[in-house]
Steps between C-alpha positions, in 0.01 A plus 500: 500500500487456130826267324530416120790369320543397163693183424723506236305300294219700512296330807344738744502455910291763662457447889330731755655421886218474716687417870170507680377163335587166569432369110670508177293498156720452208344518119681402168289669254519452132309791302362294231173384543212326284478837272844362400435180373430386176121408367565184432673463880262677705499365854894400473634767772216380757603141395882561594367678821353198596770229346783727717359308801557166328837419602873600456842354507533474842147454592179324426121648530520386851780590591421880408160516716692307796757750530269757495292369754757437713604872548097621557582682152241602217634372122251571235513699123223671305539570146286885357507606098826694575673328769572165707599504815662247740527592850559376851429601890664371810677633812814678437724261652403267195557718234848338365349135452156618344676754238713143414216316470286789261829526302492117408135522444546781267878391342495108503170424449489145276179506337472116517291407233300306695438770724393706206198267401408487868483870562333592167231280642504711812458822264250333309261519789610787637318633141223269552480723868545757356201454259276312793529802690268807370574784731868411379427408092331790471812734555717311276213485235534875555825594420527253216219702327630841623838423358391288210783442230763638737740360691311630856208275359670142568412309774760489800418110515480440170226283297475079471654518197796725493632329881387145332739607228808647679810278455807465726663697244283744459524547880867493543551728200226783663686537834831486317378815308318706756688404823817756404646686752407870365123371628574355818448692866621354804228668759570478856312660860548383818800466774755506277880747377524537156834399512420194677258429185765542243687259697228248430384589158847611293628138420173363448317776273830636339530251231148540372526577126477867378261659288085563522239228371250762519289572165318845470214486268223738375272696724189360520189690353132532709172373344158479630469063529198331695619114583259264601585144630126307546512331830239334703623711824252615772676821501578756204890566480556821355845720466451855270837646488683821283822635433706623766891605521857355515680373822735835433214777421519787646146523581479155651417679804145580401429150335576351858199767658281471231521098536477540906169763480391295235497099669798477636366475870215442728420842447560510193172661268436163303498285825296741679253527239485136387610325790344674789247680411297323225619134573611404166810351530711308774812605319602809362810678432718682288870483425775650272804300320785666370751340259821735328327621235130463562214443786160421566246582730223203579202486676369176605164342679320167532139558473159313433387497201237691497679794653798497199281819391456686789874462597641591200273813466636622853879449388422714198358770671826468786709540222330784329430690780924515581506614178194801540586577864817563741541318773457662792859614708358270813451174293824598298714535893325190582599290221826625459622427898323176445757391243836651754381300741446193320868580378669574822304154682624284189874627552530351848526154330844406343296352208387781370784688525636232327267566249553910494781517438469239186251674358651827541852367301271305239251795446714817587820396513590627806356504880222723589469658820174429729538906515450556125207253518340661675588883370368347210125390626500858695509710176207327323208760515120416414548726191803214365293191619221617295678573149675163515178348548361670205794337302460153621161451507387562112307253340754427273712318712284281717493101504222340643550115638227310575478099634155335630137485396545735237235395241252760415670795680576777318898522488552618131783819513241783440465383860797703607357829506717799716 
């Protein structure tokens, strides 16, 4: 059973009562990510994320993991280019003292400025991580190119020198701004009444100033881009990706299929084909991101070298050939009960629940139904999957990324031939 109230300041508690469970996860999530930052800030909504952990009024760094701990609970946030999110799991019975403790994390928080200049060094490596870490660099390298000049295109973390330069100030003044209540959800799965939650969460989330902190911008526009980073790397990183849809599209449905026929799987064509039957890669896969008002579809592998050719000539002729043929009605079934029951086995953890019914309110505004989920994957035909993927995957649009040996290889944009 599905519960939402609205607060009269504007905050929204949605709960699903799952009596079967022994857990509670709770998430306060604040729909303004890093595409909501300004330029000269990029990186500050990751750096609050982490800076949230840092101490309160009532209790230090410590303090916060002991208590924690001492339930067997799960505290952690993550921070995406249109939301943060700070969430919690523990047994039911300890629901009352962890929401306390997440609503002083998230209210009082003192952003000690000597906490600050400890934890930016903390995000500084995280970059540096970030950066050491190829199979990683290479997708943020990605959608910084794919994106380029719009807000999608700015790093989650940030660079050295706009976290070097973010002041206390600056800090305080961002969550002031973005953390209104019109942007806040209150998501909660588990053993748990409704009413028992607005119990908890009334006083404490009822005072939260009105108003949204969100800033709409332009819709980005799709060029053809090849970005090369020259690494001395055993392995070839590469990630080709296109245009896709919006979280809300009414043909999301087919992007889903097309990225699960495509490399979305084991059986997927491109792991097949590269992967299993030729050898070229140890990793390959495919995957689709969706934002409000935009989406991409990527394709990544690590190869050597030498085979950069031959695996990029086999994705090209994947993609044209779901643009020149329809897939057949017994890969199509296949695919598509693939995805329900990757669905239905991720809804028997209170986490993602958690996390539905978020996304839902943030991207639909409402909940949706496992039922229309599914009604939706059911009506896809072959004839739908392959005129979307003679939208998608035009020339125009494509970015190729590129990190490793690269010298020599020929990665210039004629290249990108569907």
């Amino acid at each position: 059973m599905v519960s939402k109230t609205i607060l009269d300041n504007g905050v929204r508690i949605i709960s699903e009562y799952m009596p079967h469970v022994h857990s509670v996860s709770i998430g306060i999530w604040v729909a303004n990510g890093s595409r909501h930052e300004r330029r000269e800030h990029n990186g500050v909504a990751h750096f609050i994320e982490h800076l949230l952990f840092k101490g309160t009024e009532r209790r230090t760094s410590l303090d916060i993991a002991r208590e924690i701990d001492s339930v067997g609970g799960v505290l952690n946030a993550f921070t995406s280019r249109e939301y943060v999110c700070y969430y919690a799991k523990v047994l039911d019975k300890f629901l009352p003292k962890t929401v306390d403790l997440l609503a002083d994390i998230f209210l009082h928080s003192t952003f000690d400025p000597e906490e600050i200049e400890k934890e930016r060094k903390v995000v500084l490596q995280e970059i540096s991580m970030l950066e050491d870490t190829p199979d990683d660099f290479i997708h943020d390298l990605f959608h910084r190119s794919f994106w380029q000049g719009h807000p999608l295109g700015m790093s989650i973390l940030g660079s050295v020198d706009s976290v070097e330069g973010l002041t206390r100030d600056a800090i305080l003044s961002h969550k002031d701004s973005k953390y209104r209540s019109d942007d806040i959800i209150i998501s909660v799965a588990g053993n748990v009444r409704h009413e028992e939650l607005l119990s908890i969460l009334e006083g404490l989330f009822g005072r939260i100033p009105g108003g949204s902190g969100r800033d709409f911008c332009h819709l980005p526009t799709y060029e053809k881009r090849v970005e090369i980073v020259e690494k001395d790397l055993e392995q070839m990183h590469i990630c080709l990706g296109t245009r896709a849809l919006p979280q809300n599209h009414p043909r999301r449905f087919e992007v889903y299929l097309i990225n699960t026929i495509l490399g979305g799987s084991m059986s997927s064509r491109l792991f097949q084909e590269i992967r299993e039957r030729l050898g070229l890669a140890y990793s390959v896969y495919s995957y689709v991101i969706s934002h409000t008002d935009a989406g991409s579809l990527v394709i990544y592998a690590g190869t050597a070298p030498d085979k950069l050719d031959d695996v990029l000539d086999i994705t090209a002729a994947e993609l044209k050939r779901l643009k020149s043929e329809s897939v057949s009605q017994s890969e199509l079934d296949a695919s598509r009960e693939q995805i329900k029951g990757n669905m239905l086995l991720s809804l028997e953890s209170t986490d993602n629940r958690m996390t539905k019914l978020a996304k839902n309110e943030i991207y639909f505004g409402r909940y949706m139904p496992l039922a229309e989920l599914t009604d939706g994957f059911d009506a896809v035909t072959p004839e739908g999957i392959q005129s979307l993927a003679r939208e998608i995957f035009d020339e125009r649009y494509l970015t190729l990324a590129l990190t490793g040996r690269v010298e020599g290889k020929r990665c210039e944009p004629s290249r990108l031939i569907l």
